[in-house]
Steps between C-alpha positions, in 0.01 A plus 500: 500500500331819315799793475250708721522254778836445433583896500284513842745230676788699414407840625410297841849331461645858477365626803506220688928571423425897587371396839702222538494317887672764790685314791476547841711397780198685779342320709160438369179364692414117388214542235582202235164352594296800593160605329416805387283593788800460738726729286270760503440539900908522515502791197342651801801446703756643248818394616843401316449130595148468383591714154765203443296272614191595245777572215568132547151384486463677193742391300424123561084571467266337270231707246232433736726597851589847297168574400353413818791770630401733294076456566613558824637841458882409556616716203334790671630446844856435378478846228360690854806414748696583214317848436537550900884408509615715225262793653757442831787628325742176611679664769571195679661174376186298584259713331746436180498150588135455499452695183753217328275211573207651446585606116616183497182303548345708218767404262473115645107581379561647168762231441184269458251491199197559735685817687611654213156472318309617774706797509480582145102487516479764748650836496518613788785289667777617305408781536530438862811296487673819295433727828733243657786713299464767747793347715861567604539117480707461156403111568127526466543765221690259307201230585279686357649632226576094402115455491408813315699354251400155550125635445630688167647206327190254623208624264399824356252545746760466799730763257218742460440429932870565600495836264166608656680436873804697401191793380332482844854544690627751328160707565483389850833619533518821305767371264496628172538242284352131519891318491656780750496261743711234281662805378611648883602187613724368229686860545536509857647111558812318473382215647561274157247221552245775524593699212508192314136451612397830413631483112281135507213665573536786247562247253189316615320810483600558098509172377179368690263601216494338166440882302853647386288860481426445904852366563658847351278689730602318788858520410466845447380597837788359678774752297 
């Protein structure tokens, strides 16, 4: 095995441990056999027992089922409930609910080789998925914080990706520094699993390039 390859493997291995496999005691709709097609038309249906359901699908799918998923636009279906949730503002338990399983179905997609490539090669969705930050739901926040980092510690190109989404918030949201968001957070919690979260992803942040030069200046914006 040539040490690229066998550098390669263990940066999967490593975020395959970041993501890890989330448990669910829901209800979930019976999709261990579906095809693609069929989890689609129910993304149109978004619904706490067809999120759990498709989370499960996911996580037991095949290269050619995810890719097949992902031809068929289910990255941008699940990325647009989830930009339409957080927009809600979670005032009800449901709504919070519903946000859950939905983040979770992207991390069940990023948790495989396919998902988390496809991401990486276009821009755009986590860009999308960072808007998902814009919540009162600590739960989600801390989802999405896990694959920011997951994204940083993946490749250089997923580093450079996760940075660039952290950019785009901050200007969307008229913040005045790209990490206020980390920042803001980690300062206004006691919720210790989160704040644990938090200091992973500004570690992921820093040490996710190779250059010691770029690592200082990442340090450096977080004092």
């Amino acid at each position: 095995m040539s040490v690229k390859k066998e550098g390669a493997q263990k940066k999967w291995a490593a975020v395959k441990e970041k993501l890890g496999s989330q448990e669910t005691d829901q209800s979930e709709a019976n999709l261990e056999n579906a095809e693609p097609e069929l989890c689609i038309r129910l993304l149109q249906m978004p619904s706490v027992v067809n999120y759990s359901g498709l989370k499960k699908r996911l996580e037991s799918s095949d290269d050619t089922w995810m890719v097949q998923f992902l031809e068929l636009s289910g990255l941008d279906l699940l990325l647009e409930a989830l930009d339409r949730l957080s927009g809600r503002g979670v005032s009800r338990i449901s709504d919070a609910l519903l946000q859950l399983t939905c983040i979770n179905c992207v991390r069940a997609l990023m948790n495989s080789h396919k998902g988390i490539e496809y991401i990486v090669s276009n821009e755009g969705y986590v860009r999308k998925l960072s808007q998902a930050l814009d919540t009162s739901n600590v739960m989600v926040k801390k989802q999405v914080f896990d694959l920011l980092a997951a994204l940083c510690i993946y490749s250089l190109d997923g580093h450079a990706l996760a940075l660039d989404a952290l950019d785009h918030y901050k200007t969307v949201k008229n913040q005045q520094y790209r990490f206020s968001v980390i920042m803001n957070e980690l300062f206004a919690t006691d919720n210790v699993p989160y704040m644990i979260t938090l200091l992973s992803v500004i570690n992921a942040v820093i040490l996710g390039t190779e250059e010691l030069r770029i690592r200082t200046q990442l340090r450096n914006e977080f004092i």
